[in-house]
C-alpha positions as CSV (number, residue, x, y, z in Angstrom):
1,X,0.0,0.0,0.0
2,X,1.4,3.5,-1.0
3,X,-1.1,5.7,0.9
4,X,-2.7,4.8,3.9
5,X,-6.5,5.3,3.2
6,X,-8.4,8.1,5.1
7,X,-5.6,10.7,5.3
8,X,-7.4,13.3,3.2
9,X,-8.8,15.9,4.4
10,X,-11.7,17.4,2.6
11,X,-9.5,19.7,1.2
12,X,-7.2,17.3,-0.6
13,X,-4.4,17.7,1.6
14,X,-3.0,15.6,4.4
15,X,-0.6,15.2,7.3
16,X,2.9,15.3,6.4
17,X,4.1,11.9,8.4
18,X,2.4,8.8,9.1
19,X,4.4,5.8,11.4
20,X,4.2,2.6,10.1
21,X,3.9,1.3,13.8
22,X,1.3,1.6,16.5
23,X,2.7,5.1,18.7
24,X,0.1,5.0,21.2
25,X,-3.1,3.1,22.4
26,X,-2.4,0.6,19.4
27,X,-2.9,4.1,16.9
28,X,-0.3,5.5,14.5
29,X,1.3,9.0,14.8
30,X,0.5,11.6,12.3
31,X,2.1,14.9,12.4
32,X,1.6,18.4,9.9
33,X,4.3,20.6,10.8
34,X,3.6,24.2,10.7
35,X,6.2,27.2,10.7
36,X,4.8,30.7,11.7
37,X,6.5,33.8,11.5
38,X,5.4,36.2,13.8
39,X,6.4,39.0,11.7
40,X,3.2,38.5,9.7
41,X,0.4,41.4,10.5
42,X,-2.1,39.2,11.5
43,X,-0.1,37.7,14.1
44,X,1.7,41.1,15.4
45,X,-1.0,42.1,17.5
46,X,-2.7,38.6,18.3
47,X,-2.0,37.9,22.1
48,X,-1.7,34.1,21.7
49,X,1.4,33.0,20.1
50,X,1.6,31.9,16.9
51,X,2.7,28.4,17.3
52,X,-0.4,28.1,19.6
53,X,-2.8,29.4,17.5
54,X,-1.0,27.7,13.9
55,X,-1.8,24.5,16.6
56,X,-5.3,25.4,17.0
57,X,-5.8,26.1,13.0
58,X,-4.1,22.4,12.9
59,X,-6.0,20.3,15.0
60,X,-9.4,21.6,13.6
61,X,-7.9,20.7,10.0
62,X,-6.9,16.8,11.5
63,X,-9.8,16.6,13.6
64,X,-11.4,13.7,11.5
65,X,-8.0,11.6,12.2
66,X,-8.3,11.5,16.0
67,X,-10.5,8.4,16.0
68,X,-8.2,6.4,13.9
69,X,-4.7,8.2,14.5
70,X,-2.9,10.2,17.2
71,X,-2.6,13.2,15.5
72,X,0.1,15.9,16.9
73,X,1.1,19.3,15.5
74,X,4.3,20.6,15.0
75,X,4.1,24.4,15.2
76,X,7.2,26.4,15.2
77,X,7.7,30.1,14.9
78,X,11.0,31.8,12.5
79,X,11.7,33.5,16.2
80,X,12.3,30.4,18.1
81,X,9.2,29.3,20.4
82,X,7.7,26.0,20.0
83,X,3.9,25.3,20.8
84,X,3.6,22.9,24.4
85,X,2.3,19.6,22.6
86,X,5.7,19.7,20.4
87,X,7.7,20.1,23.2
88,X,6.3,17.4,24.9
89,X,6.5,15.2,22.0
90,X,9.7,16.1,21.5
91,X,10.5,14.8,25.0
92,X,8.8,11.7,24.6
93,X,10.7,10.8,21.5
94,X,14.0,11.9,22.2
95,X,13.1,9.8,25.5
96,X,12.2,6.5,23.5
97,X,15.4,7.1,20.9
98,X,17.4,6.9,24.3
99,X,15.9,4.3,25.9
100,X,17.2,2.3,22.6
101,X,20.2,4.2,21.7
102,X,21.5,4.6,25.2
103,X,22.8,8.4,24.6
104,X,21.8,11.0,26.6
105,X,22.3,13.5,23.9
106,X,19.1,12.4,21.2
107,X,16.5,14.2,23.0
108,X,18.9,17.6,22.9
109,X,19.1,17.0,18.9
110,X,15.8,17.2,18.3
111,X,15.6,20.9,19.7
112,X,18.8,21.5,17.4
C-alpha cells in the first residue's frame, strides 16, 4: 500500500508523516508541521502565540484523524518558540530514541 486510506482531508491535503507502527493506544502517529512567523500582520497584534494558534488552525484541519490516529502538530515560529504539545512530543521521543540508543544526547538533537 502506498497511501494509507483516510488521510485526506476534505481539502485534498493531508498530514505530512504517518508511522508505520502503532505510537500509542495501538494508533499511528500523524504529524503536519507548521512554521509561523510572527512577523506577519495578522499575528503582530494577536495575544496568543503563533505556534499556539497555527496549533489550534491544525488540529481543527486533522480533527477527522483522532479516532483512527494520534494526530500531533508541530508548530514552530522563524523567532524560536515552540507550541507545548511539540515540546512534549519532543520529549517523549528523544526519550524513547534513548531508551534504545543509550545516549543522553538524542533528546537535545531534536531541539537542534
Amino acid at each position: 500500500m502506498k497511501e494509507p486510506s483516510g488521510l485526506f482531508c476534505s481539502d485534498g491535503k493531508r498530514p505530512d508523516g504517518l508511522t508505520l507502527i502503532p505510537w500509542q493506544r495501538g494508533l499511528s502517529l500523524t504529524w503536519d508541521v507548521t512554521v509561523a512567523t510572527t512577523l506577519v500582520d495578522s499575528y503582530i497584534s494577536a495575544s496568543a502565540s503563533s505556534a499556539e494558534m497555527a496549533t489550534s488552525r491544525k488540529q481543527a484541519k486533522y480533527a477527522a484523524l483522532s479516532g483512527s490516529y494520534v494526530f500531533q502538530p508541530i508548530a514552530l515560529e522563524t523567532l524560536g518558540p515552540i507550541n507545548e504539545s511539540a515540546v512534549q512530543f519532543l520529549n517523549d521521543l528523544g526519550h524513547r530514541i534513548t531508551s534504545v540508543l543509550v545516549d543522553d544526547k538524542e533528546a537535545q538533537f531534536l531541539f537542534q
